[in-house]
VEXDREN-2710 file (C-alpha; in Angstrom, 1 decimal):
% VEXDREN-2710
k/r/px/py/pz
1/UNK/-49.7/-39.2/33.7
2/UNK/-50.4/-42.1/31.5
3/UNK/-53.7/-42.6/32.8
4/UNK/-54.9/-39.4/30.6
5/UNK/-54.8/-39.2/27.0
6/UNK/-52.5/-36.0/27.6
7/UNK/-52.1/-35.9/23.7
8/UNK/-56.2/-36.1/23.0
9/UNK/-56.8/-33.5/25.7
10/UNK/-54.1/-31.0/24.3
11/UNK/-55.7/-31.3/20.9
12/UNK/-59.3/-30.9/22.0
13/UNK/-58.7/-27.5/23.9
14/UNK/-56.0/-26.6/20.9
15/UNK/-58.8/-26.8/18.5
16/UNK/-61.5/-25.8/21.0
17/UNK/-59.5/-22.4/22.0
18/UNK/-58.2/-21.5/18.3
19/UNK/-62.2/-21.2/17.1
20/UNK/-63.2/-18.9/19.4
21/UNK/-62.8/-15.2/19.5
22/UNK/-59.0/-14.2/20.3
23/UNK/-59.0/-11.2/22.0
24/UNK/-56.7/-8.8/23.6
25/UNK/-53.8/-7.1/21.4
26/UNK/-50.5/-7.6/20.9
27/UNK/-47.4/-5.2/22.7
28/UNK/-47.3/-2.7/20.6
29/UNK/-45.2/-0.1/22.6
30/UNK/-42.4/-2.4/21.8
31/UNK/-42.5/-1.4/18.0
32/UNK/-40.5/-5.1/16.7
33/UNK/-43.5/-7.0/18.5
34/UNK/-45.9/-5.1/16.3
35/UNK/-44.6/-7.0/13.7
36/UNK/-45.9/-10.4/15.1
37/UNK/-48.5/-11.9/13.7
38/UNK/-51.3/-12.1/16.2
39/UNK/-52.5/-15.4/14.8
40/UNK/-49.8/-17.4/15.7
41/UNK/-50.6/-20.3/18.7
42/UNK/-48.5/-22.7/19.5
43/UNK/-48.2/-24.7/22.6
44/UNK/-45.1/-27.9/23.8
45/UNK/-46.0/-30.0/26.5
46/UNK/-43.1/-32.3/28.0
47/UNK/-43.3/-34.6/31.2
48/UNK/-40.9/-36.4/32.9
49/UNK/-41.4/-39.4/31.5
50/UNK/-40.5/-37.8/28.1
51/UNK/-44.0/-37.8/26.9
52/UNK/-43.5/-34.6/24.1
53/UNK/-46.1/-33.0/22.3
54/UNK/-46.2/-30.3/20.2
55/UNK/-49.0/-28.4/18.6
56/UNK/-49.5/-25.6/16.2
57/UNK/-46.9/-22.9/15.9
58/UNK/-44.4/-24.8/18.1
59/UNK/-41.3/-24.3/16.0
60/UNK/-41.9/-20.3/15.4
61/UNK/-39.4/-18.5/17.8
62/UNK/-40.2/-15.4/19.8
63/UNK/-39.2/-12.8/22.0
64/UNK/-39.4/-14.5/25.5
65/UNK/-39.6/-10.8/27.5
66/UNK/-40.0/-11.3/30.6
67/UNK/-39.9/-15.0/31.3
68/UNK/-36.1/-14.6/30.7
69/UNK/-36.4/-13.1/34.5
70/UNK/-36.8/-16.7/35.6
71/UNK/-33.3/-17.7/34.2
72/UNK/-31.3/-14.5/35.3
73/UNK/-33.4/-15.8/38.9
74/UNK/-31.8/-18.8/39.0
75/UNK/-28.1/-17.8/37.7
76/UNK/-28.1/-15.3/40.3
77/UNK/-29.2/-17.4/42.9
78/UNK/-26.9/-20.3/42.2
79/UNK/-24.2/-17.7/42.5
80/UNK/-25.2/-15.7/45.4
81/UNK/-27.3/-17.2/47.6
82/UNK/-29.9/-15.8/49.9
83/UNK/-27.9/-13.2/49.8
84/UNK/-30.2/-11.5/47.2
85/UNK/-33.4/-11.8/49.4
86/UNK/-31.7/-8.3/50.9
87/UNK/-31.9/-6.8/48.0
88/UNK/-35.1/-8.1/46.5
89/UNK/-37.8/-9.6/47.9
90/UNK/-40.0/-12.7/47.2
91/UNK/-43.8/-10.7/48.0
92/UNK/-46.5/-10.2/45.2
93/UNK/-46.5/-6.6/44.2
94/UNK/-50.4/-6.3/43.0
95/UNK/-49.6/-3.8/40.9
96/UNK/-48.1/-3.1/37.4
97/UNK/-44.8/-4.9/36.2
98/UNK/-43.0/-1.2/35.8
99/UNK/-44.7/0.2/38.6
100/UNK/-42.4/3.2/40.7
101/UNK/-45.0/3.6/43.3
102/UNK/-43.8/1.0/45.8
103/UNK/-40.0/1.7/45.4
104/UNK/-40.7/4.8/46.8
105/UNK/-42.3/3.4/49.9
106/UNK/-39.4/0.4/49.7
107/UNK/-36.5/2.1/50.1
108/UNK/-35.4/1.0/46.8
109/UNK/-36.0/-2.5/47.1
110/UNK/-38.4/-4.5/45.0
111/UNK/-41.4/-6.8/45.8
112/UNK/-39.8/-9.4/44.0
113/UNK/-37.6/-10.5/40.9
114/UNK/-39.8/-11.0/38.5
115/UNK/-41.5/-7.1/38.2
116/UNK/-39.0/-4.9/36.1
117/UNK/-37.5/-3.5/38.9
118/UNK/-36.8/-6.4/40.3
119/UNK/-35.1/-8.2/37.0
120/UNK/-32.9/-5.2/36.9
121/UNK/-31.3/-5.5/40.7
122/UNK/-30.8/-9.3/39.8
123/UNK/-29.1/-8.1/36.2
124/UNK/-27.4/-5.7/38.4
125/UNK/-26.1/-8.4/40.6
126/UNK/-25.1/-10.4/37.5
127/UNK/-23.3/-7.8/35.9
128/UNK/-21.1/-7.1/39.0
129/UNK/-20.2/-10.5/38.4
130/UNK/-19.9/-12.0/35.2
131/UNK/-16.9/-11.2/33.2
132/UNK/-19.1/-10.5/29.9
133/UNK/-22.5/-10.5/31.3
134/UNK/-24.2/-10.6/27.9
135/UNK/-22.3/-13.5/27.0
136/UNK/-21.9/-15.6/29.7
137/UNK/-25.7/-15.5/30.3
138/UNK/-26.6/-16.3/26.6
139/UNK/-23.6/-19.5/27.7
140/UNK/-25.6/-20.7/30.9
141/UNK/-28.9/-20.1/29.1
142/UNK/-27.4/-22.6/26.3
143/UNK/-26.3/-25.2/28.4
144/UNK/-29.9/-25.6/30.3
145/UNK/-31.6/-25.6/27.3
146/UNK/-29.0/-28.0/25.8
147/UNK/-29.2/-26.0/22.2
148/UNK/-26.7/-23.5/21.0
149/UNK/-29.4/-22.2/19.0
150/UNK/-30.5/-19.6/21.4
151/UNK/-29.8/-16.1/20.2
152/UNK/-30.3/-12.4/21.7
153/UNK/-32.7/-10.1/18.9
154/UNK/-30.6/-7.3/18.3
155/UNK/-33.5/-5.5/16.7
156/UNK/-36.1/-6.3/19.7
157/UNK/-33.2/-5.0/22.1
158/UNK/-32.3/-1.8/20.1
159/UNK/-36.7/-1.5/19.9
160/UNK/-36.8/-1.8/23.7
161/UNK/-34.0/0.5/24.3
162/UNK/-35.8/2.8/22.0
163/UNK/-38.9/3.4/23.9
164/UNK/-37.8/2.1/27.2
165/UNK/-38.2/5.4/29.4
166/UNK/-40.0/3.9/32.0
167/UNK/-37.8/0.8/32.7
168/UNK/-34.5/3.7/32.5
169/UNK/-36.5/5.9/34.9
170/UNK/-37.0/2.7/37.2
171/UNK/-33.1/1.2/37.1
172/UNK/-32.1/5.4/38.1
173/UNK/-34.6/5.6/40.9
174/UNK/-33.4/2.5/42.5
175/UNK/-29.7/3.9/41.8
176/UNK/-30.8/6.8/43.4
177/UNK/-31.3/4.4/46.8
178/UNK/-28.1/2.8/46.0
179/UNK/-29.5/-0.7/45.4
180/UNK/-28.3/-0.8/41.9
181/UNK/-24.5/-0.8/42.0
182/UNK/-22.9/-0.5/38.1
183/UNK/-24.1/2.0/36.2
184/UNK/-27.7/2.1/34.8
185/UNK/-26.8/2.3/31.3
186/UNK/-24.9/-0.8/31.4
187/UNK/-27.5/-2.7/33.7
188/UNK/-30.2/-1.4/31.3
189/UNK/-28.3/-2.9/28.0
190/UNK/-28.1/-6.2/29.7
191/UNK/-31.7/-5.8/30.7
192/UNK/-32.8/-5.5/27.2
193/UNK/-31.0/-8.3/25.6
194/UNK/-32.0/-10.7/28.3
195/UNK/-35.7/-10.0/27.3
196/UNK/-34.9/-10.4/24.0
197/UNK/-34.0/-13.9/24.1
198/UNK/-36.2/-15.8/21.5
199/UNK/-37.0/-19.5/21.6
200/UNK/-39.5/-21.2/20.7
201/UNK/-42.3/-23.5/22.2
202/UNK/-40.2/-26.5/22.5
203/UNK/-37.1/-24.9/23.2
204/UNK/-38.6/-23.2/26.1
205/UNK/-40.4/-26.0/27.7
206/UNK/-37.0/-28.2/27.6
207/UNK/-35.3/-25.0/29.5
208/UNK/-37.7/-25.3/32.1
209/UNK/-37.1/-28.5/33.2
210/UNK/-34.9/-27.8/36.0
211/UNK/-37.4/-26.6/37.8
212/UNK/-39.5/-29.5/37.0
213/UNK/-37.2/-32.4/37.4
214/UNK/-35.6/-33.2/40.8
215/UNK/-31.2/-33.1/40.7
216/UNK/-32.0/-31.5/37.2
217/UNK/-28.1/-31.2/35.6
218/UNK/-27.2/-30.6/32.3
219/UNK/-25.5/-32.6/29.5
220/UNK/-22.4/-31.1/30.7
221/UNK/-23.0/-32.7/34.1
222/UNK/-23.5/-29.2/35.7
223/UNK/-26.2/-28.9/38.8
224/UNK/-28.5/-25.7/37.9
225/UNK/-30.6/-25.4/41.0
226/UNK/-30.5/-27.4/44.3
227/UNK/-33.7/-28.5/44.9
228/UNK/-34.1/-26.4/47.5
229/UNK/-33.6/-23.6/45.4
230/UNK/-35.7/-24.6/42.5
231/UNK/-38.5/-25.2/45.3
232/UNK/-38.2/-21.8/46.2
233/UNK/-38.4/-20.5/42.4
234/UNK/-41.2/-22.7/41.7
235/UNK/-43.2/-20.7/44.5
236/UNK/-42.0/-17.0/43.7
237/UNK/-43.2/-18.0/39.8
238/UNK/-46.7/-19.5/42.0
239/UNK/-47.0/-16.1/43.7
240/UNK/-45.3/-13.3/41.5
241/UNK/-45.0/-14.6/37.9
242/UNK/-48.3/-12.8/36.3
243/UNK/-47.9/-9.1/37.5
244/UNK/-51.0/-8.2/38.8
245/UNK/-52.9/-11.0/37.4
246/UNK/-50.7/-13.9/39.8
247/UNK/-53.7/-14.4/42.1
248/UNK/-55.7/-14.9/39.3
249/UNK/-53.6/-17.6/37.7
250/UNK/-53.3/-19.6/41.0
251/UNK/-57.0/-19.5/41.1
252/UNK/-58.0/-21.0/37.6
253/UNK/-54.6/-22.6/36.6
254/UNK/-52.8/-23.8/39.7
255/UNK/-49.6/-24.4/38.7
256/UNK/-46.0/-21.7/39.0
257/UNK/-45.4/-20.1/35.8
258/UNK/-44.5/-17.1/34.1
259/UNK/-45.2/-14.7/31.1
260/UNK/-44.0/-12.9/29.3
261/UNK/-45.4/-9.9/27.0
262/UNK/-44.1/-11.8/23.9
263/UNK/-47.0/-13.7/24.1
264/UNK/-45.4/-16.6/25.6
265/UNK/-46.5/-18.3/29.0
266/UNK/-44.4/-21.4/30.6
267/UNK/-46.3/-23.3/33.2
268/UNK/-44.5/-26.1/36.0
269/UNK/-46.2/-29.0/37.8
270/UNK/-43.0/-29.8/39.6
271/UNK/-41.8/-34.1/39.5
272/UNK/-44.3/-33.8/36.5
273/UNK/-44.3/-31.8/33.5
274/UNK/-43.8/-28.6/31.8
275/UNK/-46.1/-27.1/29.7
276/UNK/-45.3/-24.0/27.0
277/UNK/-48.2/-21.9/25.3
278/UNK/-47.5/-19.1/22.8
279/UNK/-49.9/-16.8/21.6
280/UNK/-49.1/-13.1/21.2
281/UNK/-52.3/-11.0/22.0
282/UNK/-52.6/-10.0/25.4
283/UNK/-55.0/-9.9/27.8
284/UNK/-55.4/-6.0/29.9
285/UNK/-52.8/-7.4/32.7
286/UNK/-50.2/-8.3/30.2
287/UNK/-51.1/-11.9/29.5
288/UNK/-51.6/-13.9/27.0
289/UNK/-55.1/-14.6/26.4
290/UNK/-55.1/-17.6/24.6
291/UNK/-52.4/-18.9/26.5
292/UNK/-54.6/-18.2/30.1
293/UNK/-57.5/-19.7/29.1
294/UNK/-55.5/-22.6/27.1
295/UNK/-53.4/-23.6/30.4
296/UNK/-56.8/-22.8/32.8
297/UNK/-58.8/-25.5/30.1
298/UNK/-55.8/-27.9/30.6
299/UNK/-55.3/-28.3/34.3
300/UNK/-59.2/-28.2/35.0
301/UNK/-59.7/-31.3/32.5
302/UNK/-57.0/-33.5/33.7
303/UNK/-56.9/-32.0/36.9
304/UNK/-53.0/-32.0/36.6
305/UNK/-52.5/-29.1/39.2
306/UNK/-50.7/-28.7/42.5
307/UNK/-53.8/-27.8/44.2
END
């Protein structure tokens, strides 16, 4: 790591990135993201050798969407075991994020946790469970990120409930097969406020480091992952964590990771660093399109990938 001037690089495509063209457009169907200025770009790289650098609109927090799907991941799988493999499984989906087309075909069981679908059997899971779901994930979320800072949006959750349709005809289709077991309402309501976690660039790329530092515990002394089990997140984020654009990021970026339609991308080179990019336009696939070509500029010049 030290062989690189990690901090000269970062600058260099920061600055390179920022004065070209920024295209795409921010998630407007979810009416408090409209609200997001589409100039923002931030980006907090952090190795494990606690190298930190931070650039830009670091310190801005956001709506983290879907790369909350990651953490509910991991809870769920600390609690249960493979036993959620028989309810959701770890295959790329190649097609949209709230796609109903293959849960048809399924049986009611998703291609993998990180489409909609998916998020909701593992909230499902985690609301069978937890005594206050809501709060005792917001707790565990906390504790890996080491802040109490983290909050739920109300408003981005009351915005997504608003217009979320799609997402409520999804949870009652898989009811429907009897893979979600609580009702949909209340598996929904969770589902909402666990996208709308906001953090910022920093905050998120300390909460990743579980998955990036072997025996990862907190400052409470508490295991998140074995490292079996963080392997095995690490290559469902590889495989899954881009919708239909996962293939894509493999190819140019090489590293797991996951977005999120906040505009917010956290990529993992695993024993080595973690890297967060926020930027809120998106790309057609739901990506952020500063943040792709930010992170696919990184990993090419200092050829930090796992390929």
């Amino acid at each position: 790591m030290h062989k690189i001037n990690c901090k000269k690089v970062l600058e260099d495509i920061y600055k390179d990135v920022s004065s070209k063209e920024n295209k795409g457009a921010i998630a407007t169907y979810i009416p408090e993201l409209a609200k997001i200025s589409p100039d923002n770009f931030g980006i907090c790289f952090l190795s494990i050798d606690n190298e930190e650098y931070k650039i830009g609109d670091w310190q801005t927090k956001f709506s983290i969407q879907s790369i909350s799907k990651v953490l509910s991941l991991g809870l769920a799988y600390k609690i249960f075991g493979d036993k959620i493999w028989e309810r959701v499984g770890v295959e790329p989906s190649g097609t949209p994020f709230n796609s109903l087309i293959q849960l048809e075909s399924d049986n009611g069981i998703p291609r993998n946790p990180f489409i909609n679908s998916g998020a909701m059997v593992i909230c499902d899971m985690l609301v069978s469970h937890l005594e206050n779901p809501k709060e005792d994930f917001l707790a565990y979320v906390r504790e890996v990120c080491d802040s109490d800072q983290i909050q739920y949006s109300e408003t981005v959750a009351a915005s997504e409930a608003s217009v979320g349709y799609r997402n409520k005809a999804l949870c009652n289709f898989i009811k429907s097969f009897g893979n979600i077991e609580n009702e949909p309402k209340e598996v929904l309501d969770f589902y909402f406020y666990m996208c709308s976690i906001e953090m910022n660039c920093e905050e998120l790329s300390k909460t990743f480091m579980f998955l990036v530092k072997d025996n990862f515990k907190t400052t409470k002394g508490n295991k998140v992952l074995s490292n079996s089990k963080a392997k095995r997140v690490n290559a469902i984020m590889q495989t899954c964590g881009f919708y239909d654009e996962s293939g894509e990021f493999s190819f140019k970026v090489g590293l797991p990771g996951k977005s999120g339609v906040g505009g917010g991308i956290v990529a993992i080179y695993p024993d080595k660093y973690c890297i967060t990019v926020w930027s809120p336009k998106l790309n057609k696939k739901g990506n952020s399109y500063r943040g792709m070509k930010f992170l696919e500029a990184f990993t090419t010049e200092t050829e930090l990938s796992i390929f």
